[in-house]
N, CA, C and O atoms as a GROMACS GRO file, in nm:
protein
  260
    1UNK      N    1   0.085  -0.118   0.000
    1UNK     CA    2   0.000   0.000   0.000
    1UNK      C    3   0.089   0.124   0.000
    1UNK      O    4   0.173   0.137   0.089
    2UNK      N    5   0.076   0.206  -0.087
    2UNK     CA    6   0.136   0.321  -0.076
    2UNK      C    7   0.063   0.413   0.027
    2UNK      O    8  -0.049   0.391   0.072
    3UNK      N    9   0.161   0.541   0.061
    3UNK     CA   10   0.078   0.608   0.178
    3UNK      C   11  -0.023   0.714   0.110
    3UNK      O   12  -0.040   0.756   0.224
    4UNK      N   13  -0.071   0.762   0.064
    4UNK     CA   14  -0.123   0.830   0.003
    4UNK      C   15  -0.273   0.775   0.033
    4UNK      O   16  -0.377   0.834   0.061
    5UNK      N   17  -0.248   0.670   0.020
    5UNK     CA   18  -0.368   0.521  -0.017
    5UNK      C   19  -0.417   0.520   0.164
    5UNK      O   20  -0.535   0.529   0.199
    6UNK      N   21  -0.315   0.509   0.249
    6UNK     CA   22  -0.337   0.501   0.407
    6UNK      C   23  -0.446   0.611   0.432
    6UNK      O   24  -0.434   0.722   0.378
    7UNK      N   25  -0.574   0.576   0.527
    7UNK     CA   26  -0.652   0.661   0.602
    7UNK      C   27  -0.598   0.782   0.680
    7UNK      O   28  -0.482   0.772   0.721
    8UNK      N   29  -0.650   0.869   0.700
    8UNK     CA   30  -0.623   0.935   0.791
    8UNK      C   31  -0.588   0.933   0.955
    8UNK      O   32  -0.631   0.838   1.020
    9UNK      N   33  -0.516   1.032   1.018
    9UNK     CA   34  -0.474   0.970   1.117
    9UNK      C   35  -0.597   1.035   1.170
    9UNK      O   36  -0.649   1.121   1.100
   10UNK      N   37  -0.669   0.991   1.330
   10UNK     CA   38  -0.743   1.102   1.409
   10UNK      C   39  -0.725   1.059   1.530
   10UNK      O   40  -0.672   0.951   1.555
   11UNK      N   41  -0.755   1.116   1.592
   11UNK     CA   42  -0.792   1.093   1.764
   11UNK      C   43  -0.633   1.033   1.823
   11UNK      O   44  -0.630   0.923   1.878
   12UNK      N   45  -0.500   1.117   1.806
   12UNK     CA   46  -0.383   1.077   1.830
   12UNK      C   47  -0.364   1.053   1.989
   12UNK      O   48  -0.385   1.159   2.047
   13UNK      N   49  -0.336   0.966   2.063
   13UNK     CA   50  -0.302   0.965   2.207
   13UNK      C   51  -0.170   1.000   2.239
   13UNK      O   52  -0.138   1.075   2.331
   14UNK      N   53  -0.083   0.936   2.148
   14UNK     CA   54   0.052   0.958   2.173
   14UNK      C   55   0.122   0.854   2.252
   14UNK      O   56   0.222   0.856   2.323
   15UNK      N   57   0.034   0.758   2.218
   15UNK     CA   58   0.154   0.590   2.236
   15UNK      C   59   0.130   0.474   2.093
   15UNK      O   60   0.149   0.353   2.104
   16UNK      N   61   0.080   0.551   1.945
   16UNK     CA   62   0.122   0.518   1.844
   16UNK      C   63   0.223   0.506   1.783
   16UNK      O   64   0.305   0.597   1.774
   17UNK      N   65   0.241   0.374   1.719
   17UNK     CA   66   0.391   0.355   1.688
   17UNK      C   67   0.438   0.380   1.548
   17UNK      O   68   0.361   0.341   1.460
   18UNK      N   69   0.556   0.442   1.508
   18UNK     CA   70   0.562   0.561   1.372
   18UNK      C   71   0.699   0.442   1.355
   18UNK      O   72   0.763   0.394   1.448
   19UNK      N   73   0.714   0.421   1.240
   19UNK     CA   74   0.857   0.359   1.161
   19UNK      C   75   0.903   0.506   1.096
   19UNK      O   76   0.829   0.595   1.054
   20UNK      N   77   1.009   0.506   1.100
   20UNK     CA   78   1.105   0.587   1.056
   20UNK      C   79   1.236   0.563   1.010
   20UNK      O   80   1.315   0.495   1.076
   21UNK      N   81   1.282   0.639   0.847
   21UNK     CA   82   1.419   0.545   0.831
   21UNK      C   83   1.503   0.671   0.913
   21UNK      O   84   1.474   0.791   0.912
   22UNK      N   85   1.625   0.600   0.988
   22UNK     CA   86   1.745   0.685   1.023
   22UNK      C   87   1.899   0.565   0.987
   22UNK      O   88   1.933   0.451   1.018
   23UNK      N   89   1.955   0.687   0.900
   23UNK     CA   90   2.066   0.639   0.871
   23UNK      C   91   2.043   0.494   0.729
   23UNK      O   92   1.992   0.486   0.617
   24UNK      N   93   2.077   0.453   0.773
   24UNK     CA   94   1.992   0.340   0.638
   24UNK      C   95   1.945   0.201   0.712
   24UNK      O   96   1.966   0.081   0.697
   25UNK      N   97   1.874   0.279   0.794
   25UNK     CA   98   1.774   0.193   0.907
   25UNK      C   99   1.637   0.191   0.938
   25UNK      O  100   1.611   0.273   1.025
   26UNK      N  101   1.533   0.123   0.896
   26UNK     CA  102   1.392   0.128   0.971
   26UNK      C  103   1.406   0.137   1.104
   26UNK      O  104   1.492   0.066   1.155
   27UNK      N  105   1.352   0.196   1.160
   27UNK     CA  106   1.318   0.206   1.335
   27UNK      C  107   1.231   0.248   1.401
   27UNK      O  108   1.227   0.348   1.329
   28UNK      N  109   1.140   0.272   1.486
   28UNK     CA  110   1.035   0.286   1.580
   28UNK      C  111   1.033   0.362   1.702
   28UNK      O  112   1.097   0.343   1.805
   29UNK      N  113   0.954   0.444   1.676
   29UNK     CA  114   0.938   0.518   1.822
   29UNK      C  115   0.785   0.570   1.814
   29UNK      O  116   0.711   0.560   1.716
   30UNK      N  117   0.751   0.633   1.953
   30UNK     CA  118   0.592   0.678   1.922
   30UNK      C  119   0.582   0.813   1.938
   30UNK      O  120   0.666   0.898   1.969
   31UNK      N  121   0.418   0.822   1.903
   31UNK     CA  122   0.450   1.031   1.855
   31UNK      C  123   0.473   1.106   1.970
   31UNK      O  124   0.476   1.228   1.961
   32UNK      N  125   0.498   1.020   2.135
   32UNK     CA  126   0.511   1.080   2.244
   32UNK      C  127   0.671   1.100   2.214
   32UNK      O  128   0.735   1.195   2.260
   33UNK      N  129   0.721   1.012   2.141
   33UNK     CA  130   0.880   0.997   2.126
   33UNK      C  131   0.914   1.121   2.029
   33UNK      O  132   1.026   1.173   2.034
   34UNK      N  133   0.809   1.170   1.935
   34UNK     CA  134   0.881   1.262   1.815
   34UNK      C  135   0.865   1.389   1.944
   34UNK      O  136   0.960   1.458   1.983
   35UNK      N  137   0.702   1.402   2.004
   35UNK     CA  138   0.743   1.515   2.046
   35UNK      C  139   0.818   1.552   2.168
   35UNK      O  140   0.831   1.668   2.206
   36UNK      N  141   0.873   1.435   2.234
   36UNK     CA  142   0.970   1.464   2.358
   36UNK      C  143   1.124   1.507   2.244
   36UNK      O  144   1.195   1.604   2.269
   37UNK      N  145   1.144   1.432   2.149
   37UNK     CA  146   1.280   1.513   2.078
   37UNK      C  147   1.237   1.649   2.038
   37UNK      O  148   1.317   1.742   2.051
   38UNK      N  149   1.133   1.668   1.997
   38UNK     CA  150   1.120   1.811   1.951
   38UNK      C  151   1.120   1.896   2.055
   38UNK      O  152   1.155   2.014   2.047
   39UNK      N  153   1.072   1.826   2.180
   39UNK     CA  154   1.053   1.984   2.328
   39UNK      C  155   1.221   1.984   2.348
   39UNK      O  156   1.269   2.096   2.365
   40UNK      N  157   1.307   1.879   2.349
   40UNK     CA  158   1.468   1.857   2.379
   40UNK      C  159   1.524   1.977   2.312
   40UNK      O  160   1.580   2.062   2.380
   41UNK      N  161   1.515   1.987   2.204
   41UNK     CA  162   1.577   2.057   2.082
   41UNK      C  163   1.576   2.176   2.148
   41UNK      O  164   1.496   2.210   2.236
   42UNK      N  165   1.688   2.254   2.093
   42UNK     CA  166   1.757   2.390   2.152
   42UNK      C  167   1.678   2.501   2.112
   42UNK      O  168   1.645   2.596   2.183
   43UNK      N  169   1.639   2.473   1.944
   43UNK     CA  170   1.581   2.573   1.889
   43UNK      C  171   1.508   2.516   1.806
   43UNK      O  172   1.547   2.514   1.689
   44UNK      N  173   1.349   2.435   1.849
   44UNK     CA  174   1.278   2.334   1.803
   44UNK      C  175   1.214   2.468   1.675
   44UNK      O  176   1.204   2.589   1.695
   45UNK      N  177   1.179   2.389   1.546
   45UNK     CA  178   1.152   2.530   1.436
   45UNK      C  179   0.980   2.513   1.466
   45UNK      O  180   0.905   2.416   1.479
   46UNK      N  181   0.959   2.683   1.468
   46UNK     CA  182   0.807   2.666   1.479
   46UNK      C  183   0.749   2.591   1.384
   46UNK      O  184   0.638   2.553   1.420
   47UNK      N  185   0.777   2.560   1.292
   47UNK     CA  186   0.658   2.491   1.161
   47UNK      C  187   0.620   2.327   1.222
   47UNK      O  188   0.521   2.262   1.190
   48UNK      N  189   0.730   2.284   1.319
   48UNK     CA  190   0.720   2.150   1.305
   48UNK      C  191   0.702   2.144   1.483
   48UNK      O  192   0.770   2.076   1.559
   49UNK      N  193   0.593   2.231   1.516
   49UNK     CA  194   0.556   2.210   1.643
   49UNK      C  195   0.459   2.126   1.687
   49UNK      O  196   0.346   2.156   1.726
   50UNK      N  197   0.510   2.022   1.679
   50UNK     CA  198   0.413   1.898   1.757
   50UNK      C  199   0.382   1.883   1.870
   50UNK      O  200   0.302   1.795   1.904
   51UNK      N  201   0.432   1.957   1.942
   51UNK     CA  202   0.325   1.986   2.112
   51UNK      C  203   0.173   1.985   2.091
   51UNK      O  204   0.093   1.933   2.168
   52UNK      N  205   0.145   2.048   1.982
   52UNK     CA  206  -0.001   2.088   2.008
   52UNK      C  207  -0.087   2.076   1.879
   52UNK      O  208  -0.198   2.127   1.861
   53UNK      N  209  -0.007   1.992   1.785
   53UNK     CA  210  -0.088   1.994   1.697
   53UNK      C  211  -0.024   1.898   1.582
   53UNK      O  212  -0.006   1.945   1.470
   54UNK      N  213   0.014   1.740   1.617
   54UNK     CA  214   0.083   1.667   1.532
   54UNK      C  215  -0.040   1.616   1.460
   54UNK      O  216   0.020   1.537   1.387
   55UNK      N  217  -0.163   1.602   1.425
   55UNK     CA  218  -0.222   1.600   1.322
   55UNK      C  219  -0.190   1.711   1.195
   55UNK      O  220  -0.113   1.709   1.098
   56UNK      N  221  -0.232   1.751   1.216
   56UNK     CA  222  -0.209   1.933   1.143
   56UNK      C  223  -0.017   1.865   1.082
   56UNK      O  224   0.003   1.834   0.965
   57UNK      N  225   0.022   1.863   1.119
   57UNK     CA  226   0.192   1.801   1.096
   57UNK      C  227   0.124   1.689   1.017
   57UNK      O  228   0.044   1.724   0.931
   58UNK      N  229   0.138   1.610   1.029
   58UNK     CA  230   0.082   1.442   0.929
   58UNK      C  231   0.035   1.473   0.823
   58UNK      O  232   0.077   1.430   0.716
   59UNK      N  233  -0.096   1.581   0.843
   59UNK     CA  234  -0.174   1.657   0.742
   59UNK      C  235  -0.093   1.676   0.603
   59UNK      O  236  -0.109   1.617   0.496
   60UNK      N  237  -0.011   1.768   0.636
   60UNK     CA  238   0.080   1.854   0.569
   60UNK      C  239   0.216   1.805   0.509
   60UNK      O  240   0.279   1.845   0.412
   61UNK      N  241   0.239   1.715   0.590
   61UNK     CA  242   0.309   1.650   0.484
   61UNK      C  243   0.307   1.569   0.355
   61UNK      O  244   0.235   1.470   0.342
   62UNK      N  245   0.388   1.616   0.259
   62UNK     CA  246   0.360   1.540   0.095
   62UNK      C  247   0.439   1.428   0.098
   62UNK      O  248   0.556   1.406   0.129
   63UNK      N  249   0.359   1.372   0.065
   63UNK     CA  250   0.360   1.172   0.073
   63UNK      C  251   0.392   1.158  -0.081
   63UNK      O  252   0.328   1.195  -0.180
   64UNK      N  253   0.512   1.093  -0.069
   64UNK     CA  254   0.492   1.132  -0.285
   64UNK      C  255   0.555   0.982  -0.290
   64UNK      O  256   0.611   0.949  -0.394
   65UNK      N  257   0.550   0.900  -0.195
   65UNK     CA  258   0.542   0.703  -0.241
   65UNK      C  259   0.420   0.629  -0.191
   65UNK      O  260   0.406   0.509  -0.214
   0.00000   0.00000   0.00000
C-alpha cells in the first residue's frame, strides 16, 4: 500500500507507533517519542511544532510514495 492510499490519522493519544528510516535503518518510536525530541531541541523550528498539533503536521506533509 502506498501512503497516500493510508486513512487518515485522528484521535492521536501519543503511544502510536511511527517507523522511521534513520541512517539506512527502519526504526520505531511513538508520537510521544517525536514530540519529547522536539521539546529537547535547543531551537525546536516553529513549523514543526508537535506539542499541540501533530495532526495538522501528518496533514501537511507530501507523501509522494
Amino acid at each position: 500500500m502506498k501512503y497516500p492510499d493510508l486513512p487518515p490519522v485522528t484521535g492521536l493519544t501519543g503511544a502510536e507507533i511511527v517507523a522511521l528510516a534513520q541512517g539506512s535503518q527502519i526504526k520505531r518510536t511513538t508520537v510521544d517519542g517525536i514530540i519529547d525530541l522536539h521539546k529537547a531541541s535547543a531551537v525546536p523550528h516553529p513549523q514543526y511544532d508537535v506539542q499541540t498539533n501533530m495532526l495538522a503536521l501528518y496533514n501537511s506533509v507530501k507523501l509522494s510514495q
